[in-house]
N, CA, C and O atoms as CSV, one atom per row, in Angstrom:
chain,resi,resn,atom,element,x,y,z
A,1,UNK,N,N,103.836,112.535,121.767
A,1,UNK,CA,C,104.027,112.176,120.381
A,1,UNK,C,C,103.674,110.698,120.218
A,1,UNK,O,O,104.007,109.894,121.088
A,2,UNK,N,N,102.922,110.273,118.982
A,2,UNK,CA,C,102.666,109.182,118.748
A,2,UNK,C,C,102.995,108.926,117.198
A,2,UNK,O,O,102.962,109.861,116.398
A,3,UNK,N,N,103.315,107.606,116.808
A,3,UNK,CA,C,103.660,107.403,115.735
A,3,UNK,C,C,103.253,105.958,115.279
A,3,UNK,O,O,103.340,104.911,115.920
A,4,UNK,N,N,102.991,106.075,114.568
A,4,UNK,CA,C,102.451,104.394,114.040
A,4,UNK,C,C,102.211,104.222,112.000
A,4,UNK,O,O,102.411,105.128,111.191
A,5,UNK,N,N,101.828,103.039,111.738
A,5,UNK,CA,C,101.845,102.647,110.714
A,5,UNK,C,C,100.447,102.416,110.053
A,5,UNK,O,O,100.211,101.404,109.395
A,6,UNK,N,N,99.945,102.964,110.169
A,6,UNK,CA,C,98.494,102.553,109.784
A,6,UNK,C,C,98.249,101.994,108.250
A,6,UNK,O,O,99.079,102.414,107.444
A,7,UNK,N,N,97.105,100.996,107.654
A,7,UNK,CA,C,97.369,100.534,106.492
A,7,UNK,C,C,96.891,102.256,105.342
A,7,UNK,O,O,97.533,102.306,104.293
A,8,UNK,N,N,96.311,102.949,105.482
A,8,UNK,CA,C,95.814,103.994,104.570
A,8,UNK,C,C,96.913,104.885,104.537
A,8,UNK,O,O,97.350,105.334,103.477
A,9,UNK,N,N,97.463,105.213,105.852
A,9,UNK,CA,C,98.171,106.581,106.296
A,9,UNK,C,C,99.612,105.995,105.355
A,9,UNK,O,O,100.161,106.679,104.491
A,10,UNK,N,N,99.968,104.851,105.683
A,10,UNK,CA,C,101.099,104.176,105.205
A,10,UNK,C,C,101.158,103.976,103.780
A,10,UNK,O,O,102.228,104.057,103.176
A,11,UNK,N,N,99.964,103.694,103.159
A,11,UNK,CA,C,99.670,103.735,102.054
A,11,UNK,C,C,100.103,105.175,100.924
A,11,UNK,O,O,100.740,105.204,99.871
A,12,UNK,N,N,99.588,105.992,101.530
A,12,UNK,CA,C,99.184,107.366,101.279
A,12,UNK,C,C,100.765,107.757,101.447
A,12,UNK,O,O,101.311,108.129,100.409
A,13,UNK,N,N,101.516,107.718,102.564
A,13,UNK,CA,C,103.100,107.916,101.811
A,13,UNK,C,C,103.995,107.196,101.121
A,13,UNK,O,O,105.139,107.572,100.867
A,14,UNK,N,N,103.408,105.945,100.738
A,14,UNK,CA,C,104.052,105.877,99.786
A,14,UNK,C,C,103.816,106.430,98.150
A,14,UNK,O,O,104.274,105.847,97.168
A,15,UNK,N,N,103.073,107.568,98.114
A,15,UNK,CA,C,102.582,107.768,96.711
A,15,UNK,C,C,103.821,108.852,96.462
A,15,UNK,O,O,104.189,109.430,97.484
A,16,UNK,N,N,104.468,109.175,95.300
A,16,UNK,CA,C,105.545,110.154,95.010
A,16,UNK,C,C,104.623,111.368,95.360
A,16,UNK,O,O,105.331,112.219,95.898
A,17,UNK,N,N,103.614,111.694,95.288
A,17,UNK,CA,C,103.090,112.923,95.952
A,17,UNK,C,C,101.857,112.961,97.217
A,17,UNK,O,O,100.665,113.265,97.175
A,18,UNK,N,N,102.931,112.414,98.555
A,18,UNK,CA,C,101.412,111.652,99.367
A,18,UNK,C,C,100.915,113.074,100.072
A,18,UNK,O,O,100.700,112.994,101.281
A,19,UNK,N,N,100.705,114.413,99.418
A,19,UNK,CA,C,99.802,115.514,99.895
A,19,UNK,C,C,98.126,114.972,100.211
A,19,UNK,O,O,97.421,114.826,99.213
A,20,UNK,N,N,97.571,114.709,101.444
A,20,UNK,CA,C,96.426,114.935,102.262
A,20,UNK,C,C,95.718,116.181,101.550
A,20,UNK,O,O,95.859,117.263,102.121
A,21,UNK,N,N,94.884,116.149,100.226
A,21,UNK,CA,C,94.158,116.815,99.808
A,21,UNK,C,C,92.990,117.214,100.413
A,21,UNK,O,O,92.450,116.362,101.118
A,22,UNK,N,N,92.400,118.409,100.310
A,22,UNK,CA,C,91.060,118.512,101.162
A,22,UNK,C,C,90.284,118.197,100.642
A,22,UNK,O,O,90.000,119.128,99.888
A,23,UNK,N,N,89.697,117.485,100.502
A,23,UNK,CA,C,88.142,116.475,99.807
A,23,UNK,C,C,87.148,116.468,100.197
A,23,UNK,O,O,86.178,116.408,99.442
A,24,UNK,N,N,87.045,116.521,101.372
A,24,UNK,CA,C,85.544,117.055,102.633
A,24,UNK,C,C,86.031,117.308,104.377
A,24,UNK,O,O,87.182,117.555,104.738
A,25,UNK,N,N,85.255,117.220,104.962
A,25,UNK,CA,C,85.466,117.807,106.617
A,25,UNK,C,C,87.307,117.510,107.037
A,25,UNK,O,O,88.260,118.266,107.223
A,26,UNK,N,N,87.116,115.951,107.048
A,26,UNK,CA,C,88.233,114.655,107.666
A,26,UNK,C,C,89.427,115.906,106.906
A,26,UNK,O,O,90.113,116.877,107.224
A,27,UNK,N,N,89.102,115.145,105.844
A,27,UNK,CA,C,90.418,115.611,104.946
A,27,UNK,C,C,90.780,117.059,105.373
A,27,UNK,O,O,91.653,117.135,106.238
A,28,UNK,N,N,90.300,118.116,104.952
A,28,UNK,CA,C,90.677,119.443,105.264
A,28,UNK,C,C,91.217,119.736,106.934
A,28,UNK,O,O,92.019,120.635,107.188
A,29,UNK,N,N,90.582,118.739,108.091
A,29,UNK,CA,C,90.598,118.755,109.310
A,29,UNK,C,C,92.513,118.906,109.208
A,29,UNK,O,O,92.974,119.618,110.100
A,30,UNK,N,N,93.275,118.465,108.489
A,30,UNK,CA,C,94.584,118.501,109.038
A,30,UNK,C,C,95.158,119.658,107.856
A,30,UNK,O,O,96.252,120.018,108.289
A,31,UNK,N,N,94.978,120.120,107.023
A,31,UNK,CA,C,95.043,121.255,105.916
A,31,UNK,C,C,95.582,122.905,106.695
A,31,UNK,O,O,95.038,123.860,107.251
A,32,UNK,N,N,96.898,122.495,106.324
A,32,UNK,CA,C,97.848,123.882,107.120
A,32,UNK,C,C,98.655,123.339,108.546
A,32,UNK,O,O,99.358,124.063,109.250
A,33,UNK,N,N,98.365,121.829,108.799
A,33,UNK,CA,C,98.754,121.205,109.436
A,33,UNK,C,C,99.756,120.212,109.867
A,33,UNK,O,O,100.315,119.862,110.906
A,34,UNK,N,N,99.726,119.767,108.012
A,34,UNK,CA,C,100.846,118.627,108.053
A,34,UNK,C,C,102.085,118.871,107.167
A,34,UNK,O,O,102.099,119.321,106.022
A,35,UNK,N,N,103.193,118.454,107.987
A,35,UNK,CA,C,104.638,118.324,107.247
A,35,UNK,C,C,104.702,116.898,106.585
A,35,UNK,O,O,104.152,115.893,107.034
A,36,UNK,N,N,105.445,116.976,105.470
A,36,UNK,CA,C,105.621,115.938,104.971
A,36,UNK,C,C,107.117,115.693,104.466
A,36,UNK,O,O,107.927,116.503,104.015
A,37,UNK,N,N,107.227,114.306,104.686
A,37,UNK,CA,C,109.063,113.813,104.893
A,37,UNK,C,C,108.940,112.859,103.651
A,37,UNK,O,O,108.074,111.985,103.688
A,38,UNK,N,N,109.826,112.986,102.457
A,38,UNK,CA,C,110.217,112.463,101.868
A,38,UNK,C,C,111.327,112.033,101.801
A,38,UNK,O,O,111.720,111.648,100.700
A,39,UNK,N,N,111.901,111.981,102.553
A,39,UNK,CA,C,113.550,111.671,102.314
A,39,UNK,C,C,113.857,109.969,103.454
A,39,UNK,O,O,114.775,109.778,104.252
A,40,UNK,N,N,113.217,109.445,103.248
A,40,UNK,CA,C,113.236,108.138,103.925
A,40,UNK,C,C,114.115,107.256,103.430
A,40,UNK,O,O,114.109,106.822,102.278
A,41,UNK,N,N,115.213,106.862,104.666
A,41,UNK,CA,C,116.889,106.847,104.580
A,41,UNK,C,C,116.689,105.267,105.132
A,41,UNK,O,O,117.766,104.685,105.262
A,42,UNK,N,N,115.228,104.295,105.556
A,42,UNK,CA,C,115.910,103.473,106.072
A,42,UNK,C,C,115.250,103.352,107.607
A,42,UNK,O,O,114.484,104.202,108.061
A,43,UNK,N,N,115.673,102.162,108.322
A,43,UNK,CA,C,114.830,102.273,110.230
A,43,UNK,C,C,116.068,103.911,110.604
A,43,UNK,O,O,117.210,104.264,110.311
A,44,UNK,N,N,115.218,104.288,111.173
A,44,UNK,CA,C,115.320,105.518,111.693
A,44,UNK,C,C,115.852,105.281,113.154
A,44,UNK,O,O,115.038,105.468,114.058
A,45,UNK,N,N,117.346,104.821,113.542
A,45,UNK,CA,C,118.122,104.597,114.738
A,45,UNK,C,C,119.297,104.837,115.140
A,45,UNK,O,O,120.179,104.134,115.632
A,46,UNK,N,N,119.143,106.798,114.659
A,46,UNK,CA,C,120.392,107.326,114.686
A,46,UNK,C,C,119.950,108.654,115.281
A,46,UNK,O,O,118.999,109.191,114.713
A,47,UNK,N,N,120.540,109.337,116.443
A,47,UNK,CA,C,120.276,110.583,116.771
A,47,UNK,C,C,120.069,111.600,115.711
A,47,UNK,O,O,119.014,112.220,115.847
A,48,UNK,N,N,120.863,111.964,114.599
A,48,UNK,CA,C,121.246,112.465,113.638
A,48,UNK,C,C,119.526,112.637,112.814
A,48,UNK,O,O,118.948,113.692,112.555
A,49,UNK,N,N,119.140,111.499,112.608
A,49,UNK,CA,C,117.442,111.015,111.438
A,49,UNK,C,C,116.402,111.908,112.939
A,49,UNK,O,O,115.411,112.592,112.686
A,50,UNK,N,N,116.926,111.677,114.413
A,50,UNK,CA,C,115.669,112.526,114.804
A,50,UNK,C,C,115.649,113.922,115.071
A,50,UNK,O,O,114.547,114.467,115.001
A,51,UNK,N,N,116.955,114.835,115.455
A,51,UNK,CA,C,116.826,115.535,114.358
A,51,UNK,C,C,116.605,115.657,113.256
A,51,UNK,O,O,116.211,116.797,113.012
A,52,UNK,N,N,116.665,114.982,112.354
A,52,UNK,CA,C,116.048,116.150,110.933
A,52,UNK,C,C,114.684,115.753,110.734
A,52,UNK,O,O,114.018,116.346,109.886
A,53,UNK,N,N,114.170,114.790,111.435
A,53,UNK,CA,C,112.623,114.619,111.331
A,53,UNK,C,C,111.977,115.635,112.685
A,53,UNK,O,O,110.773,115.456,112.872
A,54,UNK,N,N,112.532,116.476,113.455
A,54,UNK,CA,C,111.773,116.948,114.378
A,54,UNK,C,C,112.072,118.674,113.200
A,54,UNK,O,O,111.150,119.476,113.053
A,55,UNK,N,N,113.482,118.892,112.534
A,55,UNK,CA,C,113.193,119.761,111.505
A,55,UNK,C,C,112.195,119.787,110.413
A,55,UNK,O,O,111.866,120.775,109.757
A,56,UNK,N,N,111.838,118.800,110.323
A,56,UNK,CA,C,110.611,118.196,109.282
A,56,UNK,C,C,109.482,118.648,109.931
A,56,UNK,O,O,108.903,119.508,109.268
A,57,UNK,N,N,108.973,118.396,110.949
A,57,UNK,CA,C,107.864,118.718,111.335
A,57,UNK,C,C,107.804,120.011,112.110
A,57,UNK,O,O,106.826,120.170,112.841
A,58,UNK,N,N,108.581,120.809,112.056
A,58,UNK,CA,C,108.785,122.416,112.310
A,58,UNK,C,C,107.386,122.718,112.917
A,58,UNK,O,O,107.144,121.718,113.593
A,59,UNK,N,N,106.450,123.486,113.015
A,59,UNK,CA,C,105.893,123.920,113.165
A,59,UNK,C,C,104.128,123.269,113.055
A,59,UNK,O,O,103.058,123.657,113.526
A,60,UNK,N,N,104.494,122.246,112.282
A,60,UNK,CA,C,102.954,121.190,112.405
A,60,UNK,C,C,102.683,120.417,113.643
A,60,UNK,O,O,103.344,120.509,114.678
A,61,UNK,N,N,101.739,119.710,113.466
A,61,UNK,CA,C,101.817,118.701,114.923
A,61,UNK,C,C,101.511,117.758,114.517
A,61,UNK,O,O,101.076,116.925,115.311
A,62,UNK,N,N,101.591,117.412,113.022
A,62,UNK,CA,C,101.680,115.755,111.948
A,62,UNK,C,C,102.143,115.917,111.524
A,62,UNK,O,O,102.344,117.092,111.216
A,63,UNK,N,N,103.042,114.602,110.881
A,63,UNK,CA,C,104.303,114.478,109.822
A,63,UNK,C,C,104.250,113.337,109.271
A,63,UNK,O,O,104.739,112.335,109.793
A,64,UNK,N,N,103.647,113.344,108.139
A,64,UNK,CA,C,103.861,112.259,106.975
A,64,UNK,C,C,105.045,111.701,107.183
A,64,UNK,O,O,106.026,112.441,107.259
A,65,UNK,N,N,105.129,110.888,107.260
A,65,UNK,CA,C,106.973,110.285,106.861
A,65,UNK,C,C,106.581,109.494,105.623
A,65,UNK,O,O,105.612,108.737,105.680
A,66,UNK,N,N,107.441,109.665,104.262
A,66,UNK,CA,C,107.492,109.401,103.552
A,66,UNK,C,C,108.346,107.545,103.509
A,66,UNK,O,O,109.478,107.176,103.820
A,67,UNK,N,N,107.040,106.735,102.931
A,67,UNK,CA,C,107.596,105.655,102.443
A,67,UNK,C,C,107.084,104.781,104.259
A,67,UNK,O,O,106.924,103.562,104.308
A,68,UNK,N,N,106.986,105.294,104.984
A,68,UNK,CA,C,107.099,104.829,105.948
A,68,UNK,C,C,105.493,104.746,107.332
A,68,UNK,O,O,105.067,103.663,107.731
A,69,UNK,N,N,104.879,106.164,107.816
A,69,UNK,CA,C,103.868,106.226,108.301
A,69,UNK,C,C,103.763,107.355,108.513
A,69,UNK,O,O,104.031,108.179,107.639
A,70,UNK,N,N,103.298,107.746,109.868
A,70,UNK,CA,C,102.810,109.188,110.844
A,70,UNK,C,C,103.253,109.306,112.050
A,70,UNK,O,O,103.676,108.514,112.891
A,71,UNK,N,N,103.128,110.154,112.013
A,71,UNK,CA,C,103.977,110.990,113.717
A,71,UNK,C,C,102.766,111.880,114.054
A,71,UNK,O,O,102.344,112.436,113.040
A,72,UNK,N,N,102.183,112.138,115.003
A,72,UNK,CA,C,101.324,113.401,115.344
A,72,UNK,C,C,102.201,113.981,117.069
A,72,UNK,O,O,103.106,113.442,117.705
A,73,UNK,N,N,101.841,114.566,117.191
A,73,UNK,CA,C,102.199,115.339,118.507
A,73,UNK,C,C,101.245,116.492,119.103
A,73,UNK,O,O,100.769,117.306,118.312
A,74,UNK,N,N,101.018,116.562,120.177
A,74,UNK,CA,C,99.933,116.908,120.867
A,74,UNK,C,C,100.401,117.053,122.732
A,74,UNK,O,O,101.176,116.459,123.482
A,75,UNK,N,N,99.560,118.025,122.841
A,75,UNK,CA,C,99.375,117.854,124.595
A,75,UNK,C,C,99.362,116.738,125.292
A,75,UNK,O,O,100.194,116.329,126.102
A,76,UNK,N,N,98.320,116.239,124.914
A,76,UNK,CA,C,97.836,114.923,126.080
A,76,UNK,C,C,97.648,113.931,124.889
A,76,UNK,O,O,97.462,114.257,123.717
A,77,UNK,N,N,97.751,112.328,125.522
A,77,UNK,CA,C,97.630,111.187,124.677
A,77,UNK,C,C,96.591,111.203,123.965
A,77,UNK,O,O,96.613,110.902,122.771
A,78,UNK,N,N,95.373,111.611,124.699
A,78,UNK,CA,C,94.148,111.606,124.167
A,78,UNK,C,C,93.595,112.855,122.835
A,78,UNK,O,O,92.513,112.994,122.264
A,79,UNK,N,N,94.942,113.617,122.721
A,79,UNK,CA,C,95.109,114.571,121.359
A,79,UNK,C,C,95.478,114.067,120.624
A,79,UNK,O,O,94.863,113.949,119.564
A,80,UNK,N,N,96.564,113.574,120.821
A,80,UNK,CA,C,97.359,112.783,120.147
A,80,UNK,C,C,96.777,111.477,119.402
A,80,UNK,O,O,96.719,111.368,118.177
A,81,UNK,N,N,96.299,110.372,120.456
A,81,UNK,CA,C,95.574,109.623,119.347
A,81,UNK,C,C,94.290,110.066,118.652
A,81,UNK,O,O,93.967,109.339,117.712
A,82,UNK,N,N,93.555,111.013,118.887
A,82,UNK,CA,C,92.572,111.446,118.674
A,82,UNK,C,C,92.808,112.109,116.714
A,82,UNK,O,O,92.111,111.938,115.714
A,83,UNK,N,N,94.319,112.978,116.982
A,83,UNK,CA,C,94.893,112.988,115.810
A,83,UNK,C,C,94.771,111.808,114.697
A,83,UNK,O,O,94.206,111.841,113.603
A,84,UNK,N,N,95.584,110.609,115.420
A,84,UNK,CA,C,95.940,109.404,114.704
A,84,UNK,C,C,94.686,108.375,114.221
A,84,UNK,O,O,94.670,107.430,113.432
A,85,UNK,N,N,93.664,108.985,115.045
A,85,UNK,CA,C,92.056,108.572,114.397
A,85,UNK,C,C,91.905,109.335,113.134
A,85,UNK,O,O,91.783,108.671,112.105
A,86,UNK,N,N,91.898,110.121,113.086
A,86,UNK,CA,C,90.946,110.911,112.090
A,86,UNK,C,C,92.151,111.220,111.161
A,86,UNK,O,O,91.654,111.619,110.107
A,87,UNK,N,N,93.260,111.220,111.079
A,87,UNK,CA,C,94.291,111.243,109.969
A,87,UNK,C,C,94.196,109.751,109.198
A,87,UNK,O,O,94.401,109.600,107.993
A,88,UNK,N,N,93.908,108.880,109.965
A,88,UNK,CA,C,94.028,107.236,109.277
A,88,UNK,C,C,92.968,107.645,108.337
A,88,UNK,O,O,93.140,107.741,107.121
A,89,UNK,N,N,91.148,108.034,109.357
A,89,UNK,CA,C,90.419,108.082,108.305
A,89,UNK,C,C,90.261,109.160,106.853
A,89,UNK,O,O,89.650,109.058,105.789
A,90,UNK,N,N,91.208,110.259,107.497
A,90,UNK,CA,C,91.339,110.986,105.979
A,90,UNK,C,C,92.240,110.494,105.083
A,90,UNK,O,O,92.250,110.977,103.950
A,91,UNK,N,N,93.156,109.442,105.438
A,91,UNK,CA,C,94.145,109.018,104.306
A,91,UNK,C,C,93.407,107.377,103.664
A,91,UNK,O,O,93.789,106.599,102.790
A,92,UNK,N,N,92.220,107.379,104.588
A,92,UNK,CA,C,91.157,106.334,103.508
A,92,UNK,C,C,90.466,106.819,103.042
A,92,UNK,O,O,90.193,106.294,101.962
A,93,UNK,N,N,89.652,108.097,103.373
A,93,UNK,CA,C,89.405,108.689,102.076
A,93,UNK,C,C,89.949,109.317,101.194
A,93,UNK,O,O,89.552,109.552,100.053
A,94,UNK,N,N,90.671,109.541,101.590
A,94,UNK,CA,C,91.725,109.916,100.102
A,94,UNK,C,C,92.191,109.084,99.300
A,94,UNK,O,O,91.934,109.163,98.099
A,95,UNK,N,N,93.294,107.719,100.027
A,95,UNK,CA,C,93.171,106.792,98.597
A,95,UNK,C,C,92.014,106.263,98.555
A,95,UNK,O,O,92.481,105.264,98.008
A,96,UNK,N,N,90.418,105.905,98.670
A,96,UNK,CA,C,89.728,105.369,98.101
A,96,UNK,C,C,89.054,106.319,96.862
A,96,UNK,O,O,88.527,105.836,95.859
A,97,UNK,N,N,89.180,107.740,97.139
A,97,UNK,CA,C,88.877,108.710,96.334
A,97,UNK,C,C,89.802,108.409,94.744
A,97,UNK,O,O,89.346,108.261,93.610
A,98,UNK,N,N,91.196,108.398,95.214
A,98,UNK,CA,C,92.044,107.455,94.106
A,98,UNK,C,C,91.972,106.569,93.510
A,98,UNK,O,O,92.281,106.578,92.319
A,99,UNK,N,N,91.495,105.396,94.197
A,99,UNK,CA,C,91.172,104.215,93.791
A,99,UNK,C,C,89.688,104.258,92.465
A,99,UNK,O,O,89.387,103.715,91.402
A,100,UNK,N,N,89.224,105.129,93.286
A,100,UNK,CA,C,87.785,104.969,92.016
A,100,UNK,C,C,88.436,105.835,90.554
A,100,UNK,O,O,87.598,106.118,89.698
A,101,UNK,N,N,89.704,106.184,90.329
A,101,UNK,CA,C,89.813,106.659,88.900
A,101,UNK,C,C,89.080,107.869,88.744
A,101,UNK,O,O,89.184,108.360,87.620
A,102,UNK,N,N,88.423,108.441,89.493
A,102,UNK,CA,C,87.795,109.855,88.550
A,102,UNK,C,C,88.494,111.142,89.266
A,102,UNK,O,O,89.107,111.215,90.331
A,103,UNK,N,N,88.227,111.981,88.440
A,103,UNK,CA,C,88.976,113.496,88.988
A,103,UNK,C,C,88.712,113.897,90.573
A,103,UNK,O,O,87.616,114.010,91.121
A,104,UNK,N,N,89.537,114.011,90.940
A,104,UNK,CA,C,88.936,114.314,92.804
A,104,UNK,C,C,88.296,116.219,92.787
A,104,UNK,O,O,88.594,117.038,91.918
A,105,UNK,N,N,87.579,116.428,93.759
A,105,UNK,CA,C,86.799,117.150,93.545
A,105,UNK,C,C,87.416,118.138,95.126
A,105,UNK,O,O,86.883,118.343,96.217
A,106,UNK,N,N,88.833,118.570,94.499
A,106,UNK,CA,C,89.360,119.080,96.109
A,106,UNK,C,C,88.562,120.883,96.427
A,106,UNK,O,O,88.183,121.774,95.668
A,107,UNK,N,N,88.600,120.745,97.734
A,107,UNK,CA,C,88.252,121.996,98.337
A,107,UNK,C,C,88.844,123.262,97.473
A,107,UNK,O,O,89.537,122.962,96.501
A,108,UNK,N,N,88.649,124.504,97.720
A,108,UNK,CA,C,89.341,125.330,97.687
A,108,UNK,C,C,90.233,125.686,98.602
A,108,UNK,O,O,90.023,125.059,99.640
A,109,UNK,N,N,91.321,126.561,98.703
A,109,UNK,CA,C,92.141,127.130,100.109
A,109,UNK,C,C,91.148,127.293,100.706
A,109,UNK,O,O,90.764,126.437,101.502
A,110,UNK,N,N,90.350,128.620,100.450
A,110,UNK,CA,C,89.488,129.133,101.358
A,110,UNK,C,C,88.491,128.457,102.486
A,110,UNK,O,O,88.309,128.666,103.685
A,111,UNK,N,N,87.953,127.573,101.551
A,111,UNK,CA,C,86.822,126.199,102.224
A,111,UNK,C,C,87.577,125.574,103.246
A,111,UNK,O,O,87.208,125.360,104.401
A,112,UNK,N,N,88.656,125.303,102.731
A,112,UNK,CA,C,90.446,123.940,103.577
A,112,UNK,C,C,90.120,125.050,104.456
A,112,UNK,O,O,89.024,125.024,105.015
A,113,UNK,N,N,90.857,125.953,104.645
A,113,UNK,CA,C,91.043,127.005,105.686
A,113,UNK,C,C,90.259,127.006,106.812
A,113,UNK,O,O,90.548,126.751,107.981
A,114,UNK,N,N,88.804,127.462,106.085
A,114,UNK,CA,C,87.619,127.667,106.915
A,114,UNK,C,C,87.322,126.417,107.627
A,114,UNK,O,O,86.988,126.479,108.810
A,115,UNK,N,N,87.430,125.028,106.882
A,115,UNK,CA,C,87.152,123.913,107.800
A,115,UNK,C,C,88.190,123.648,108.805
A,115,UNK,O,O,87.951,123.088,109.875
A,116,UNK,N,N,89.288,124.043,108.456
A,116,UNK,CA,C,90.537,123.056,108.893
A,116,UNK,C,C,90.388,124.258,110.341
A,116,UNK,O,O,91.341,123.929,111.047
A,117,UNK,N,N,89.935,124.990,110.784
A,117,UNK,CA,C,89.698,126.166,111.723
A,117,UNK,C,C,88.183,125.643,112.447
A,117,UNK,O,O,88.063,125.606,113.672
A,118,UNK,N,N,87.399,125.369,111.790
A,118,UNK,CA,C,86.255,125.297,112.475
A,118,UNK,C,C,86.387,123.743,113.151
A,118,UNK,O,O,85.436,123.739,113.933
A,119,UNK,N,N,86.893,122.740,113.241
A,119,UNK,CA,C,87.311,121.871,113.762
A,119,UNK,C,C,88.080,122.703,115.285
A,119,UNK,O,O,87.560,122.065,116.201
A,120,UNK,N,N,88.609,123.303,115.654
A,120,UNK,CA,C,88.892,123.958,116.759
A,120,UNK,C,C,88.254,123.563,117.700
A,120,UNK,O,O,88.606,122.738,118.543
A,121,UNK,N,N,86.916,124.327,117.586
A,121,UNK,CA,C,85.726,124.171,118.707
A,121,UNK,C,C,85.608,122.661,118.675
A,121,UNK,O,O,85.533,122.459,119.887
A,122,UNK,N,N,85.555,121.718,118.234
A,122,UNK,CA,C,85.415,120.558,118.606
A,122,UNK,C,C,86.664,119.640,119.287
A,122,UNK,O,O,86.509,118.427,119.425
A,123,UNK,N,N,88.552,120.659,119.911
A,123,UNK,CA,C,88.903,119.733,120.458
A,123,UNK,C,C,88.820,118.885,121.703
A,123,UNK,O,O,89.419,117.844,121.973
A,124,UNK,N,N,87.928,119.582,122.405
A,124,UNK,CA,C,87.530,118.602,123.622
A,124,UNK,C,C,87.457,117.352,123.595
A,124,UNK,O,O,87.852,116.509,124.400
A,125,UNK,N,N,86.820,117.247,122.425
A,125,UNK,CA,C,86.404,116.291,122.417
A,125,UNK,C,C,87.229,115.004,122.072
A,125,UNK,O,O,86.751,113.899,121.814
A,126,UNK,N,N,88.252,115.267,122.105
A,126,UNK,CA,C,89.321,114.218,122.009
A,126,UNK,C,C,89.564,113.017,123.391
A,126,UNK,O,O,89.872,111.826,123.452
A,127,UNK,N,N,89.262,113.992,124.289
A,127,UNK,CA,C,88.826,113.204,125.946
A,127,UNK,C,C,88.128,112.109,126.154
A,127,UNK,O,O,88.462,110.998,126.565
A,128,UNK,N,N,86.392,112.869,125.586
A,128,UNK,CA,C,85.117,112.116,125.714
A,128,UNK,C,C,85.356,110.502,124.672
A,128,UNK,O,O,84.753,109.438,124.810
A,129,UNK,N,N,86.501,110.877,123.609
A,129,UNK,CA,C,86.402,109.574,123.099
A,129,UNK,C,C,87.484,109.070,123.397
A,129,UNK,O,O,87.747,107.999,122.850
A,130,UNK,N,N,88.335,109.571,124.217
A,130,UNK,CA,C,89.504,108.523,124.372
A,130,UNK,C,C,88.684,107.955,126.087
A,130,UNK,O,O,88.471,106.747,126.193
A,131,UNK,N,N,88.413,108.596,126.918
A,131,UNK,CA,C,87.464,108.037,127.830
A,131,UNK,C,C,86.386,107.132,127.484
A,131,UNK,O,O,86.139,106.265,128.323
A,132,UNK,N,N,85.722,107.149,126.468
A,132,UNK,CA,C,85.106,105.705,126.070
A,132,UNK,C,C,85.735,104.899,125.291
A,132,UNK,O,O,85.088,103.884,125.032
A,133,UNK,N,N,86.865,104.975,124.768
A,133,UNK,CA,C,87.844,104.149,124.519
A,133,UNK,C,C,88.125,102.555,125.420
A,133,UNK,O,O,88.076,101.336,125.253
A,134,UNK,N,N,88.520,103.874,126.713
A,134,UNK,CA,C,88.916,103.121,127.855
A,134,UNK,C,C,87.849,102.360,128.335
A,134,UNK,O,O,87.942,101.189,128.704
A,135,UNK,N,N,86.957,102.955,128.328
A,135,UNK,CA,C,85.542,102.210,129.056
A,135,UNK,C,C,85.255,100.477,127.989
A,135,UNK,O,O,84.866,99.335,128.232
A,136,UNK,N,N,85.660,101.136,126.985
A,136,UNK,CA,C,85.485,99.966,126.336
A,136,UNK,C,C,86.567,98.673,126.413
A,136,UNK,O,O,86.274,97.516,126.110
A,137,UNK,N,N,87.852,99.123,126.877
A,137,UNK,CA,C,88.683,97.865,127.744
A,137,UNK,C,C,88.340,97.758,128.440
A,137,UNK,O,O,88.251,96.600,128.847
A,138,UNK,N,N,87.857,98.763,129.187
A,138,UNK,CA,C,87.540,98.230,131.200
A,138,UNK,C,C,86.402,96.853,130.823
A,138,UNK,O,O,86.771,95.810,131.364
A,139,UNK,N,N,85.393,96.751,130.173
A,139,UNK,CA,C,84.231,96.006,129.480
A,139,UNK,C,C,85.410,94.420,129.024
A,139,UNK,O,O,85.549,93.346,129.610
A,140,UNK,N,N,85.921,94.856,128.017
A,140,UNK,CA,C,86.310,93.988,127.607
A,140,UNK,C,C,87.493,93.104,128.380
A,140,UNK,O,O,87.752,91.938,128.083
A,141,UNK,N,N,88.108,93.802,129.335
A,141,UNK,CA,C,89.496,92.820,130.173
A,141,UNK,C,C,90.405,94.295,130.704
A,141,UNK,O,O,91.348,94.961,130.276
A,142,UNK,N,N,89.443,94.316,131.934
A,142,UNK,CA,C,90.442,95.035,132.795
A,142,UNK,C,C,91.672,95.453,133.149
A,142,UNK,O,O,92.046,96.552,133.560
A,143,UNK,N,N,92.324,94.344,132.919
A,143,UNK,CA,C,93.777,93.774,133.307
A,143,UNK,C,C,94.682,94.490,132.427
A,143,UNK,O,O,95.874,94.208,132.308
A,144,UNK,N,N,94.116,95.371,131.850
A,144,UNK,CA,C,95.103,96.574,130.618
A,144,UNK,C,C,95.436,97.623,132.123
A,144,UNK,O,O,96.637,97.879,132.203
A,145,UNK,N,N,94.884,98.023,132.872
A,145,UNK,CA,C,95.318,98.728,133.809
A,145,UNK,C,C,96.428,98.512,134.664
A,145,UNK,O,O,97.218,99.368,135.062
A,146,UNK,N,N,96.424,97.353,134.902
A,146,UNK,CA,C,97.459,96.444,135.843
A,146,UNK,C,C,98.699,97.188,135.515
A,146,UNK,O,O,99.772,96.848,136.012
């Protein structure tokens, strides 16, 4: 499980309705996927708040937290942030889709469905880029291994 604050993702819950609309690929990629927590009580440092946020995310493997950021959960780290990539970039396209003022032009179920499924075949690939991730510290200052 990973969780962080990103400026879009963070953005995006704070809206009274921060639903991840399907708008194109990104967007639909998490569509049937994500729980969303509105009930944000405050820093979250009570046994009690992680229960009801692991009830919150029941059955997804992302969770909006309302007012606050994202949670994803996954197998391996490299799912996991791989998640926390491509959720940041669907919650910038989504509020920039907002930002321009005109009617958003969302998917249908069916389309959401069909994409948010055909993303499947591509999770391998969560590896190949968290492995050049790394390659790209090893380049830049080794000493992250230490």
């Amino acid at each position: 499980m990973l969780h962080c604050h990103p400026p879009y993702a963070t953005a995006l819950s704070t809206l009274k309705d921060p639903a991840l609309l399907p708008l194109d690929n990104n967007t639909a990629r998490f569509y049937g996927d994500l729980a969303i927590d509105t009930g944000f009580g405050g820093i979250a440092d009570e046994e009690a708040e992680g229960d009801r946020l692991a009830a919150a995310l029941g059955d997804k493997t992302c969770l909006l937290m309302g007012n606050h950021g994202i949670t994803v959960t996954a197998d391996t780290v490299a799912e996991a942030f791989e998640k926390l990539y491509f959720f940041e970039r669907a919650a910038q396209t989504l509020m920039l889709a907002y930002a321009s003022g005109q009617p958003l032009n969302v998917l249908s179920h069916e389309v959401a469905v069909k994409t948010a499924e055909g993303w499947h075949d591509y999770r391998g690939m969560a590896f190949e880029h968290f492995a050049y991730l790394k390659t790209q510290l090893d380049k830049a200052d080794p000493s992250w291994r230490d």
